[in-house]
C-alpha positions as a Markdown table, in Angstrom:
| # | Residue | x | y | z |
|---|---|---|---|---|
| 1 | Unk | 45.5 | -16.6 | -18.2 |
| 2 | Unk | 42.6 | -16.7 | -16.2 |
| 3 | Unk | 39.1 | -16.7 | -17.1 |
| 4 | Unk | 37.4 | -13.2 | -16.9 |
| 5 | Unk | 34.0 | -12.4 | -18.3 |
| 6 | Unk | 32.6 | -9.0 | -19.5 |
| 7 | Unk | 29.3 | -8.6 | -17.3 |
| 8 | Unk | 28.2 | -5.4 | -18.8 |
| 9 | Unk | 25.2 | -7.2 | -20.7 |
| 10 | Unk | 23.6 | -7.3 | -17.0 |
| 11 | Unk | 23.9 | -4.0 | -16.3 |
| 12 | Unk | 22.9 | -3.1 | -19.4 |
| 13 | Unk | 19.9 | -4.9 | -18.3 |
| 14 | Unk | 19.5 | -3.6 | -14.9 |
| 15 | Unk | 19.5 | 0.0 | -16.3 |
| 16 | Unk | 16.9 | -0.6 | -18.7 |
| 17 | Unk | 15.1 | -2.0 | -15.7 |
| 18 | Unk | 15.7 | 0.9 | -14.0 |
| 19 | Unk | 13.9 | 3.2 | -16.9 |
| 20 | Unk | 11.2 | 0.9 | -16.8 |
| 21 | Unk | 11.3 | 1.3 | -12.9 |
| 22 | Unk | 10.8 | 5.3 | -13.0 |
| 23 | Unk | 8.1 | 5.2 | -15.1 |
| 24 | Unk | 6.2 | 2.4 | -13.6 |
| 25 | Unk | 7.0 | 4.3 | -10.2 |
| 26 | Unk | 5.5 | 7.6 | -11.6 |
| 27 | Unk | 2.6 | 5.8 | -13.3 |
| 28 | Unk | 1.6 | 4.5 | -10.0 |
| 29 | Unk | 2.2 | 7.3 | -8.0 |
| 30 | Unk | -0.4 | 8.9 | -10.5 |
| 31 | Unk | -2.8 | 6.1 | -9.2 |
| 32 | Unk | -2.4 | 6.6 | -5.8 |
| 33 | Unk | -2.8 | 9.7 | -6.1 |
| 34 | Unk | -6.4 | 8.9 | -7.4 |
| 35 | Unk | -6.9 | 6.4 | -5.1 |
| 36 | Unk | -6.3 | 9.1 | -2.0 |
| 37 | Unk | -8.7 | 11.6 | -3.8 |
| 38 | Unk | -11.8 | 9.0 | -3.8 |
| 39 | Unk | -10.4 | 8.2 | -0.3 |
| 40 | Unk | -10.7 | 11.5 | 1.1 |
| 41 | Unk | -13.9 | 11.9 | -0.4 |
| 42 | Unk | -15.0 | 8.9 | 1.7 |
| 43 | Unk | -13.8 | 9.8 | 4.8 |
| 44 | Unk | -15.3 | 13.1 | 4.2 |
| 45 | Unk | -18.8 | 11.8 | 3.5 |
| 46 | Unk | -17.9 | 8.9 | 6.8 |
| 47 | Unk | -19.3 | 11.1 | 9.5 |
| 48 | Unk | -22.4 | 12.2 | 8.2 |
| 49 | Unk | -23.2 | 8.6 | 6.7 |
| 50 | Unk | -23.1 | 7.3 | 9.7 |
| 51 | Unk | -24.6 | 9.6 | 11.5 |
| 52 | Unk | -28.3 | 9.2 | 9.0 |
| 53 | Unk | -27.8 | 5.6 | 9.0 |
| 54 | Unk | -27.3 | 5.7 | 13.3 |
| 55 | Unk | -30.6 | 7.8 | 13.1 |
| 56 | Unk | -32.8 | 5.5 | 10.6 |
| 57 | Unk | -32.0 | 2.5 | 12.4 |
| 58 | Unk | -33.0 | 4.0 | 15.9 |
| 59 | Unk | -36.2 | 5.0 | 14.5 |
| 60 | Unk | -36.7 | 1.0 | 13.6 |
| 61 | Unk | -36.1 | -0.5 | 17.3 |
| 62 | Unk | -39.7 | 1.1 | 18.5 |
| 63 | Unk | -41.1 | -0.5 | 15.5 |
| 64 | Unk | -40.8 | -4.1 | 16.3 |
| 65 | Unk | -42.3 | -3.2 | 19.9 |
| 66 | Unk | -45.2 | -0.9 | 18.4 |
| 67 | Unk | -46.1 | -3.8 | 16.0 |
| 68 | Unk | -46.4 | -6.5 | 19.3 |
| 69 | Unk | -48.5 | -4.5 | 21.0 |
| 70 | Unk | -50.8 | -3.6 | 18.6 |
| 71 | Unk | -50.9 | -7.1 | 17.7 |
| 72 | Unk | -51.6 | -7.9 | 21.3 |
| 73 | Unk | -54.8 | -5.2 | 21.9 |
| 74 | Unk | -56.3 | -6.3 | 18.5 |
| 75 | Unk | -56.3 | -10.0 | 19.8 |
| 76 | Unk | -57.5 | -9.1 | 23.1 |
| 77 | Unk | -59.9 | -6.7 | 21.3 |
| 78 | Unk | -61.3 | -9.8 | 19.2 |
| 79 | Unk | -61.1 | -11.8 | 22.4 |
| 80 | Unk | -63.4 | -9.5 | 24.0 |
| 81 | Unk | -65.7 | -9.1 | 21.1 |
| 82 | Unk | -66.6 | -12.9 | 20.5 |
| 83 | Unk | -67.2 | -13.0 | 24.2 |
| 84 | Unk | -69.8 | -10.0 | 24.3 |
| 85 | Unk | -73.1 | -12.3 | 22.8 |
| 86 | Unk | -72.3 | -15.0 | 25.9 |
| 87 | Unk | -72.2 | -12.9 | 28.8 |
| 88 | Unk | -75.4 | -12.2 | 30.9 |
| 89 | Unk | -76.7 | -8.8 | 31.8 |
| 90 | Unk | -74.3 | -8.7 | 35.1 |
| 91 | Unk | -71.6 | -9.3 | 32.7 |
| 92 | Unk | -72.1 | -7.3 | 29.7 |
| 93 | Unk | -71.8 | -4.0 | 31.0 |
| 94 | Unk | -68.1 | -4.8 | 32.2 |
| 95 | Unk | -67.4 | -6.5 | 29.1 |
| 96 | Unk | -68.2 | -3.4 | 27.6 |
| 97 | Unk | -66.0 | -1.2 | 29.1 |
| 98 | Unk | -63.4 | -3.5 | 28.9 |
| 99 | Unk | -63.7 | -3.4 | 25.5 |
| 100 | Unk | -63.9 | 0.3 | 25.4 |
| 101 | Unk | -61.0 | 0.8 | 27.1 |
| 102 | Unk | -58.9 | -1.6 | 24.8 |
| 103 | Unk | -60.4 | 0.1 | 21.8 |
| 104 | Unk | -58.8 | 3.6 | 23.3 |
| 105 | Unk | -55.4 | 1.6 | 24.1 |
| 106 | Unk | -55.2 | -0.1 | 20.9 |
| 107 | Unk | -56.3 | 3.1 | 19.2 |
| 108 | Unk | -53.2 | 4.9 | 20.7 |
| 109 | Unk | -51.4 | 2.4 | 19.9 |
| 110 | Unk | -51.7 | 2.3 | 16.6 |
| 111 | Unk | -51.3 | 6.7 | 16.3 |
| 112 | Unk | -47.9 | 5.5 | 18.0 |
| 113 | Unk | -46.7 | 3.2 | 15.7 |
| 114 | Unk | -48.2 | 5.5 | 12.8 |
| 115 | Unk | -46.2 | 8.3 | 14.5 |
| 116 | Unk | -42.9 | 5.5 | 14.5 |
| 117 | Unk | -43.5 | 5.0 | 10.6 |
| 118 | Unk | -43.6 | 8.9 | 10.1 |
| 119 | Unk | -40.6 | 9.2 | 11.7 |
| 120 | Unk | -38.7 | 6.2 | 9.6 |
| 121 | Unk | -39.8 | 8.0 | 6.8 |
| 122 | Unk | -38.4 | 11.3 | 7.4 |
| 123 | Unk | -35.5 | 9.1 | 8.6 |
| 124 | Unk | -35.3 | 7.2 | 5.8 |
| 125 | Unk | -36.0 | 9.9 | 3.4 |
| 126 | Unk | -32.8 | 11.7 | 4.3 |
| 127 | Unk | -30.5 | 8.5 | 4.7 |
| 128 | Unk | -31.6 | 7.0 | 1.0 |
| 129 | Unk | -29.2 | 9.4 | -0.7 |
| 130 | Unk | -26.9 | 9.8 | 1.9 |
| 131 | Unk | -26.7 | 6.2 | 1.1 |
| 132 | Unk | -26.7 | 6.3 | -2.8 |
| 133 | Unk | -24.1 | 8.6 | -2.7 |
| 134 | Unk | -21.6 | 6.2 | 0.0 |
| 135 | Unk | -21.9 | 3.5 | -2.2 |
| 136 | Unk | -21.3 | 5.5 | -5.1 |
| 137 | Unk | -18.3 | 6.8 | -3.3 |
| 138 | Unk | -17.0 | 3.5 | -2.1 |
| 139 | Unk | -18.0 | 1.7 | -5.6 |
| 140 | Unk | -15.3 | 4.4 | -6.8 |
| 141 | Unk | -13.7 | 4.6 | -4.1 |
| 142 | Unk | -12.7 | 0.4 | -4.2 |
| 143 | Unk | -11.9 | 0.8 | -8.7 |
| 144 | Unk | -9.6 | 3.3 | -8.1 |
| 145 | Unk | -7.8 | 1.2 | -5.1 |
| 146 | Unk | -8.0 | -2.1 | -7.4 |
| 147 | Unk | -6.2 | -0.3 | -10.2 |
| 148 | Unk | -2.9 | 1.5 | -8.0 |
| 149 | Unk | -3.0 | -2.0 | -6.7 |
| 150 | Unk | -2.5 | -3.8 | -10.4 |
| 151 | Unk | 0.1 | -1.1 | -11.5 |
| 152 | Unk | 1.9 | -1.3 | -7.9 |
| 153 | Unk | 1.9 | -5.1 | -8.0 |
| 154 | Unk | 3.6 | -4.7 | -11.7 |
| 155 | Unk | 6.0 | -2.2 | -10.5 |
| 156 | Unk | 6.8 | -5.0 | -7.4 |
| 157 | Unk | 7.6 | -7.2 | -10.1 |
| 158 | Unk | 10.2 | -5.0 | -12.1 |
| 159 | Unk | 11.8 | -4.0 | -8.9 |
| 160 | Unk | 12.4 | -7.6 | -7.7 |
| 161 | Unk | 13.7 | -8.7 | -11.5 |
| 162 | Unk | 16.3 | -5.8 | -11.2 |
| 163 | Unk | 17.4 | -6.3 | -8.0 |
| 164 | Unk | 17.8 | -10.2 | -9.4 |
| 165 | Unk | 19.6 | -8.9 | -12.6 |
| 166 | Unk | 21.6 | -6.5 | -10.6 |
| 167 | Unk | 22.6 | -9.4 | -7.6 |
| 168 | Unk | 23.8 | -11.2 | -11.2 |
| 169 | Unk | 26.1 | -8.5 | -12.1 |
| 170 | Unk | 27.7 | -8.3 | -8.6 |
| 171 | Unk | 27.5 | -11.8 | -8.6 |
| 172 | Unk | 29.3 | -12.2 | -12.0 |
| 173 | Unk | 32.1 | -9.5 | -11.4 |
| 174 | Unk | 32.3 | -11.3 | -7.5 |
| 175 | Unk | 33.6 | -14.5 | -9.6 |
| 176 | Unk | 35.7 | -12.4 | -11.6 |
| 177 | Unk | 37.7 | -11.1 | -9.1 |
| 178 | Unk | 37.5 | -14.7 | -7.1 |
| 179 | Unk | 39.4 | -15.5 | -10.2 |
| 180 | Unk | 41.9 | -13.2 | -10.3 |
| 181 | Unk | 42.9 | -12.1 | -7.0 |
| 182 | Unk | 44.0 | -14.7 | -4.0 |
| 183 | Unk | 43.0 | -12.0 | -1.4 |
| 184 | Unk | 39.5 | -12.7 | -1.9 |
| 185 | Unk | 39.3 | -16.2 | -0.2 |
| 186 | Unk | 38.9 | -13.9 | 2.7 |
| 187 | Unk | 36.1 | -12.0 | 1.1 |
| 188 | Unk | 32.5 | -12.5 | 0.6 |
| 189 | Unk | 31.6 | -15.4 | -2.0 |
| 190 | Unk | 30.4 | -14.3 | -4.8 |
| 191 | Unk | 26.6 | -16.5 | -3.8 |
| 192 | Unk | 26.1 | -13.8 | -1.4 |
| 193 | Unk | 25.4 | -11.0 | -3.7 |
| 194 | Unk | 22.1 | -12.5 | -3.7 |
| 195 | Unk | 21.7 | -13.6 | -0.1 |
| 196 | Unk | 22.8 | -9.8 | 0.7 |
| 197 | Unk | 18.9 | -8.8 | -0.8 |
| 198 | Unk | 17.1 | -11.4 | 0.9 |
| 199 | Unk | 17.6 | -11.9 | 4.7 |
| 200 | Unk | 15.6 | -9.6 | 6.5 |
| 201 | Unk | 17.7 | -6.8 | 8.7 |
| 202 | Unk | 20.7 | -8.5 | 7.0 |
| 203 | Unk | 20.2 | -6.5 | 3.6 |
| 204 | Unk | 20.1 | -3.1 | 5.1 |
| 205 | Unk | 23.5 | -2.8 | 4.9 |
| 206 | Unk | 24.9 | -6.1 | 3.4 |
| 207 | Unk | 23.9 | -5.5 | -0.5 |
| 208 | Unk | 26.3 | -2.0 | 0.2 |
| 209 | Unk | 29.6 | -3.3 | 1.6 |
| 210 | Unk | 29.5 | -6.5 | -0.9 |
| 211 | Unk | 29.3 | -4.2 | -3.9 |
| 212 | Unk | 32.2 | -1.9 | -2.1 |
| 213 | Unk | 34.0 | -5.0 | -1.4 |
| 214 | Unk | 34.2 | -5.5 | -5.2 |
| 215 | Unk | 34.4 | -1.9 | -6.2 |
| 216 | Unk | 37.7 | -1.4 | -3.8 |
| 217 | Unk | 39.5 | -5.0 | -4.9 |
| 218 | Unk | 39.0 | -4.0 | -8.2 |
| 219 | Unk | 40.5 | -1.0 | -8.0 |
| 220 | Unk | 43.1 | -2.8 | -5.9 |
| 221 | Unk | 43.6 | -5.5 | -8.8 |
| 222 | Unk | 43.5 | -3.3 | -11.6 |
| 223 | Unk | 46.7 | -1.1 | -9.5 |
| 224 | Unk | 48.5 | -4.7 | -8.8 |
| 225 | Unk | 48.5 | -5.9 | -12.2 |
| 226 | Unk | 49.4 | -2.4 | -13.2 |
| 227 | Unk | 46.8 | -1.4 | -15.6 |
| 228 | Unk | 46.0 | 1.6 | -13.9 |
| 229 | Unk | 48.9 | 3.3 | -12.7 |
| 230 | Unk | 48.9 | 4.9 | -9.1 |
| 231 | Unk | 49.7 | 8.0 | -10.3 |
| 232 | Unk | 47.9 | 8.1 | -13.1 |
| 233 | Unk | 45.3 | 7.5 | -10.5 |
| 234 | Unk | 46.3 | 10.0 | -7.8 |
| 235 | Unk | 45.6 | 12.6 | -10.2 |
| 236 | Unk | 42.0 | 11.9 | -10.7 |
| 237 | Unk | 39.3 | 12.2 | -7.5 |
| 238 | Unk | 38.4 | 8.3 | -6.7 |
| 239 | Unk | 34.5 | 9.7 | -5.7 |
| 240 | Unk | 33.6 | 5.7 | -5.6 |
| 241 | Unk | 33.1 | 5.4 | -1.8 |
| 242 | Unk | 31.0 | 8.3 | -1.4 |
| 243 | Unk | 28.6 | 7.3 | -4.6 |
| 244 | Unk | 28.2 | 4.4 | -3.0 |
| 245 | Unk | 27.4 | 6.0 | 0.1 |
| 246 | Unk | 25.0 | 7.9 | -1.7 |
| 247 | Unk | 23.6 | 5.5 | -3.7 |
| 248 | Unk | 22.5 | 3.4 | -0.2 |
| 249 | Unk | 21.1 | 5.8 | 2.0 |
| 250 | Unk | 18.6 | 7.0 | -1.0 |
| 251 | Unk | 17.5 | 3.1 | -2.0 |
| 252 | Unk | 16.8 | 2.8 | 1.8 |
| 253 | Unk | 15.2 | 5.9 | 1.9 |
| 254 | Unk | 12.6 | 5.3 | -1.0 |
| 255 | Unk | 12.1 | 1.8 | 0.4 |
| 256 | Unk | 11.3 | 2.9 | 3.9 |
| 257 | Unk | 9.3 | 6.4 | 2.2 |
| 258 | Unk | 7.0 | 3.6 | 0.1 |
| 259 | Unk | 6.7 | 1.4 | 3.3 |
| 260 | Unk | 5.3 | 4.4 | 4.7 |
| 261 | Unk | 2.8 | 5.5 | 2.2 |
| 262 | Unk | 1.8 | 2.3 | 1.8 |
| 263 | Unk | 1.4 | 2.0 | 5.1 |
| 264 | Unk | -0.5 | 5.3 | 5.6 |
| 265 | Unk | -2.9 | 4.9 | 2.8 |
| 266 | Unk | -4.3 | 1.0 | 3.3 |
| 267 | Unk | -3.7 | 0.6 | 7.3 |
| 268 | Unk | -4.5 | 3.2 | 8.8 |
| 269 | Unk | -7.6 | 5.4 | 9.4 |
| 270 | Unk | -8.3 | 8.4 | 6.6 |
| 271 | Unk | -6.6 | 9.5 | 3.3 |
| 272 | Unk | -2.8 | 9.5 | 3.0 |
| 273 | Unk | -1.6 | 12.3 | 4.7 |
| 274 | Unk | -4.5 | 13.8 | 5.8 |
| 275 | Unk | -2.4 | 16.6 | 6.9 |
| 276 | Unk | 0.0 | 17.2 | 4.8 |
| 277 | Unk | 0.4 | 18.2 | 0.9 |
| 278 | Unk | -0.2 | 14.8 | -1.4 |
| 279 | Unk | 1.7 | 16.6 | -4.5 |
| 280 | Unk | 4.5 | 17.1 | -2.8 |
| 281 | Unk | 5.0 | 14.0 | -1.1 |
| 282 | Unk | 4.8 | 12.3 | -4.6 |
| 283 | Unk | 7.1 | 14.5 | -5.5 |
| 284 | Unk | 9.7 | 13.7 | -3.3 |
| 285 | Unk | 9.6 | 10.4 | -3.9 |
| 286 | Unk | 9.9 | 11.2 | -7.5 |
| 287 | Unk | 12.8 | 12.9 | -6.9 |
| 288 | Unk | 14.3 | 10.6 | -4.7 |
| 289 | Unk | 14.1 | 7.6 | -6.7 |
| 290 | Unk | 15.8 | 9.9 | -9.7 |
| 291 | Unk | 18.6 | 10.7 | -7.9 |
| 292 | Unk | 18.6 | 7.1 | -6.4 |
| 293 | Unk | 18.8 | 5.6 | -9.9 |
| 294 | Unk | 21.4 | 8.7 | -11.5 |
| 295 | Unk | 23.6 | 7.0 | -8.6 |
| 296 | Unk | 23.3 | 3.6 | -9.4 |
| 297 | Unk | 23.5 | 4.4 | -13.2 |
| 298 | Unk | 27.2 | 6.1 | -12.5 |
| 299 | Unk | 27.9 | 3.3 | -10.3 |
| 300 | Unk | 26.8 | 0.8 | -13.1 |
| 301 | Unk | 28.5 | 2.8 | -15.9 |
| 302 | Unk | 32.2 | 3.2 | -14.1 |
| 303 | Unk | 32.8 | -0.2 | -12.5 |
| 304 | Unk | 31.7 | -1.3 | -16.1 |
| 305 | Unk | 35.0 | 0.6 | -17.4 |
| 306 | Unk | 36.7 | -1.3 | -14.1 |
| 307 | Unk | 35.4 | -4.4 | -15.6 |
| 308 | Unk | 36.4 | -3.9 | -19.6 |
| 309 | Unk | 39.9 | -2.5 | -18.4 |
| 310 | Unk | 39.8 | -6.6 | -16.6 |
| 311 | Unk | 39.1 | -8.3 | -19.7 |
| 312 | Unk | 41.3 | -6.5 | -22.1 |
| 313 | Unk | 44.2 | -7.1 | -19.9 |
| 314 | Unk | 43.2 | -10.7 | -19.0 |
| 315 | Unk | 46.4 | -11.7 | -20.3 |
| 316 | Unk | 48.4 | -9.9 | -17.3 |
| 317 | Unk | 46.3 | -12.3 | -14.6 |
């Protein structure tokens, strides 16, 4: 008799990691939701923020100019001043108008740069709570992000453990029917049910046909050994292949559609979908991943029956 083990405590597992899944999924779907509310709001408020703070710090570059040159015809003013007592007769009367003429300058000078700090003012006056408010905004804006990112990083987590527990299960039945069958020294071994998950471009299809590979030999075992009849089976519809089917395109599908909002909401410019309609984008992901999980659930549940119907005729192998 050889040695077959009942795996169903890992899928038991998987499926309550599933549950977990859904919620977590919906939880943070309800966060970034928030996060692309506080994120609209800022690109909203972007134009005109930047727009008051491009006007206040134009009105600053005369400034720095305005302050030299007063600076400069004060000095010279002084200059000319201290000189006035020295000078003869000849002398003084240029002096003078030099130093009348400087007065005028730095005079309009100074109703320049007084004109300059008006202007920063008014500037300034309208970009203060422009300002307030964009930090306030982004001060929100940066909580709400920090908290999607917490729940999404959880929800990261869950997924990777069920794709582990759920690797295990293949990987357990894998041995199984290793075990029991001699047609499976040409199949996968039973290591790659976790290898299938990992390598990149590899596990976009890989995961699929190893789980089909043990669904179909299986079924083929189970008709050998003759503990399900053909006809017996011939009379019920063997829907396995296309649930599996199923099952894969939707687990790409909401992999790739979370890629993508990912994507859209933290790398690239303005709110997630600017132009389209958020709830129903969560939505369909929502829905998705239901009818992603209802398939793996039946796919879970039925081999399951494959694998009991294995151990309670373990004598027969």
């Amino acid at each position: 008799m050889k040695n077959i083990t009942n795996n169903s405590l890992w899928s038991k597992l998987t499926l309550l990691l599933n549950i977990l899944l859904l919620v977590l999924f919906v939880v943070s779907m309800l966060f970034l939701m928030k996060f692309d509310k506080t994120n609209l709001k800022v690109v909203e408020a972007r134009p005109a923020y930047e727009k008051a703070y491009e006007s206040f710090v134009m009105a600053q570059h005369p400034l720095k100019q305005d302050s030299a040159e007063v600076a400069y015809y004060q000095y010279k003013l002084d200059t000319l001043q201290q000189k006035l007592p020295k000078v003869d007769k000849a002398g003084k009367k240029a002096l003078e108008e030099s130093i009348s003429v400087t007065k005028e300058t730095l005079s309009q000078k100074k109703k320049t740069m007084q004109e300059h700090l008006d202007l920063i003012s008014t500037q300034e006056a309208e970009y203060t709570p422009l300002k307030e408010e964009w930090d306030a905004l982004n001060a929100d804006n940066a909580k709400t992000k920090s908290s999607f990112i917490v729940i999404a990083v959880i929800t990261l987590i869950v997924f990777i453990l069920k794709i582990f527990t759920f690797a295990t299960w293949n990987f357990k039945n894998s041995k199984n029917l290793h075990n029991v069958s001699h047609s499976m020294k040409d199949g996968m071994p039973a290591w790659m049910s976790y290898v299938s998950w990992i390598v990149p471009v590899y596990n976009l299809l890989k995961p699929m046909s190893f789980f089909k590979e043990i669904w179909e030999e299986t079924d083929f075992v189970l008709e050998d050994k003759e503990i399900v009849k053909v006809a017996d089976k011939d009379k019920a519809v063997d829907n396995g292949g296309l649930h599996l089917g199923i099952w894969w395109i939707l687990t790409l599908i909401c992999v790739w559609l979370m890629n993508f909002v990912l994507y859209k909401t933290f790398f690239t410019e303005g709110p997630l979908f600017i132009k389209s309609n958020h709830g129903n984008i969560v939505i369909v992901a929502i829905v998705l991943l239901v009818l992603c999980l209802a398939e793996e659930t039946y796919l879970l549940i039925t081999y399951n029956k494959k694998n009991k119907l294995m151990v309670d005729n373990a004598d027969k192998f």
